[in-house]
N, C-alpha and C positions, 0 to 999 in steps of 0.2 A: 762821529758822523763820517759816511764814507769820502772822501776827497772830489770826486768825479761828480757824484752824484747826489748834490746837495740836496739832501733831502733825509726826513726821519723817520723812525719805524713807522708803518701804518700808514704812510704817505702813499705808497705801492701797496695794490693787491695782492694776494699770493699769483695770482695768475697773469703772465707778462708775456705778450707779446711781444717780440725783440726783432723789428727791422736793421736795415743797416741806415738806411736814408732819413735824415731827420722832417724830410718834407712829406715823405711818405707815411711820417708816424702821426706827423699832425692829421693829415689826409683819414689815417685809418681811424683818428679818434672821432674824428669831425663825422665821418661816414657813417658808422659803425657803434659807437660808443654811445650812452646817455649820460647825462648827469656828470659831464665833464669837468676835471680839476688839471692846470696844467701845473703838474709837479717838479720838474727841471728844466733848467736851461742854460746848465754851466756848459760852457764850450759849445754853445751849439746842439746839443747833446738834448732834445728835446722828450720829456717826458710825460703822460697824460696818464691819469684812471678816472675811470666811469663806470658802466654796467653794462650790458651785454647779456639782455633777455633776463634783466633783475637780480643776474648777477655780477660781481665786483671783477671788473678785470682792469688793466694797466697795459698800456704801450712805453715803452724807453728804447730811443736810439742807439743803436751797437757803434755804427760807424763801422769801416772795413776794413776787414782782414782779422787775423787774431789775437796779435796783442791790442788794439783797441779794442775789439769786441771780450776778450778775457779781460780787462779792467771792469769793464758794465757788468759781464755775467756774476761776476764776485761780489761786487758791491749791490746788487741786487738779491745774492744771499745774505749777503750781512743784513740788506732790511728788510730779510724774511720773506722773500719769493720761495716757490714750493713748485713752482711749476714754470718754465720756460717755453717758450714757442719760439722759434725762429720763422720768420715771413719774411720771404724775398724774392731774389731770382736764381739761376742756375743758365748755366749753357748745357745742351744736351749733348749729348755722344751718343746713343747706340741709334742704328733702324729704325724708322719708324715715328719718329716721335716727332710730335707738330710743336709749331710756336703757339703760344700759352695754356699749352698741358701744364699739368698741376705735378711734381714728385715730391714723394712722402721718402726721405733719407733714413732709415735703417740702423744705417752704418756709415763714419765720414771717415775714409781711409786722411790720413794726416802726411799730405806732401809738404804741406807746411810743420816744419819739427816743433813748433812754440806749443803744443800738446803733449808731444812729448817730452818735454824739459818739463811740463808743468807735472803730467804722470810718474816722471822720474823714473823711467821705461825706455829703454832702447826700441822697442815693440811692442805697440798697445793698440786694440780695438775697440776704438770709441763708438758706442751706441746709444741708440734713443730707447726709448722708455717703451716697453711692448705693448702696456694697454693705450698709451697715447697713439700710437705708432696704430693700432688695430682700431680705433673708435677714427681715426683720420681717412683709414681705407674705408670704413662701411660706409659713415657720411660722403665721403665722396663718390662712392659708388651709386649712391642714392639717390645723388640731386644729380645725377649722367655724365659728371664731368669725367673726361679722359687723365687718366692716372697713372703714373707710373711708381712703383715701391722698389726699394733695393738699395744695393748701395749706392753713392756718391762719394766724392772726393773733396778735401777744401784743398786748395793752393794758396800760395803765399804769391802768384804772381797773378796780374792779372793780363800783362803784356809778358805772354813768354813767348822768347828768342828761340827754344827748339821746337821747329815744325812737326816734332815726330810724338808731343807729349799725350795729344789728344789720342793718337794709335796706342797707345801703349795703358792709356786709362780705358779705354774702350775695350782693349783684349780681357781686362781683368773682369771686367760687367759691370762697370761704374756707368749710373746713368746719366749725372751730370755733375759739373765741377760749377763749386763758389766757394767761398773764402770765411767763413765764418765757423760750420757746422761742429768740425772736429771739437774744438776747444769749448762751444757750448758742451756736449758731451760728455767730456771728460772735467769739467769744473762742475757739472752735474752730477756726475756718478760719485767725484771725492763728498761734496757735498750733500750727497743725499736726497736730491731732489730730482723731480722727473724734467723728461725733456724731449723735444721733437722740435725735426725742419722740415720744414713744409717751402717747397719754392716753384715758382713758374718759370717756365723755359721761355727765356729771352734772348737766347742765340741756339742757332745749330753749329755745332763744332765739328767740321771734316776731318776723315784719318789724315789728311794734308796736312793741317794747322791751319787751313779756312775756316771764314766763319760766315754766317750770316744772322742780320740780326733782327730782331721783332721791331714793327711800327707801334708808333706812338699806343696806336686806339688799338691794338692788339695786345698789348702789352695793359695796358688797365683795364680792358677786358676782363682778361687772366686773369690779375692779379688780385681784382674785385671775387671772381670764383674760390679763388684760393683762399681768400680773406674769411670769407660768408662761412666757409667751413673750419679755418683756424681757429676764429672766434667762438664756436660750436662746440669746439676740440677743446679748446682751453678751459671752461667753462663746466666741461662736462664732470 
């Protein structure tokens, strides 16, 4: 049995949902989910499967950044997950882009190196899963929501001290940074199993290092958008 994740084969769906927020997971089961079983709750660490239009899906809390969130992705292969989703937030970077637009991650360049020690890569390009990745742009395109596709970046910080980070993820065409995505990724790809992030823009990041950030009812707006289609995506 995995340590983190008290729980045993068959307890989890192949198809998981992986926020980082453990209140957000219960939320998403409660909303979202039927025929609910709450399956963990070591550390906090809150996990649920149901159905989702009659079929079996799962939520389990990452928690943030990528060594906690690489604990959960791994132990979620060990009891046989096939499919990962990542659901959360992101802060945006480029033009244009509004608070609770939806972006569909590509590609998570790895500022945070804990991907790359796990790749055992000096230089690796962690991606998502192409048919995930293409069934998340058409639904989303479908139901009118504002979308952005391409890459993003995770960080390892979430308070950083250089003003000049956000210019410099920006020049490269990164749409937005959070902290998870890389290492979903690449414990995916060793693994063998598919994989997508899906997140809502919760802050705008200035080439400054300002920020500004999304209200309460904007922000679960969004994040309810993003859901309706995650779920969709996982499932499919």
């Amino acid at each position: 049995m995995p340590v983190h994740l008290r729980a045993e084969p068959g307890h989890y769906a192949p198809n998981v949902l992986c926020p980082g927020d453990p209140v957000r997971a219960t939320y998403i089961a409660q909303k979202f989910f039927d025929d609910v079983e709450h399956v963990n709750a070591e550390r906090g660490m809150h996990g649920y499967t149901g159905t989702f239009n009659g079929e079996p899906i799962s939520v389990q809390t990452t928690g943030m950044g990528c060594p906690s969130s690489g604990i959960v992705f791994e132990e979620l292969a060990m009891l046989g997950a096939q499919r990962l989703i990542r659901v959360g937030t992101c802060g945006g970077l480029q033009d244009g882009m509004t608070m609770g637009d939806t972006v569909i991650g590509v590609s998570a360049s790895a500022d945070d190196t804990t991907p790359l020690r796990y790749a055992d890569m000096a230089g690796y390009a962690p991606t998502a899963s192409f048919g995930l990745a293409a069934t998340a742009v058409t639904r989303s395109a479908a139901s009118g929501t504002n979308v952005h596709v391409g890459p993003i970046v995770t960080s390892g910080l979430f308070y950083d001290p250089d003003p000049n980070t956000f210019a410099r993820w920006k020049r490269l065409g990164h749409l937005g940074v959070e902290m998870e995505a890389a290492m979903m990724y690449t414990i995916a790809n060793v693994k063998g199993i598919e994989s997508l992030a899906m997140m809502t823009v919760s802050d705008l990041l200035a080439d400054d290092g300002s920020t500004e950030r999304i209200s309460d009812a904007e922000l679960k707006a969004g994040v309810d958008r993003m859901m309706e289609i995650a779920c969709e995506v996982a499932v499919s």
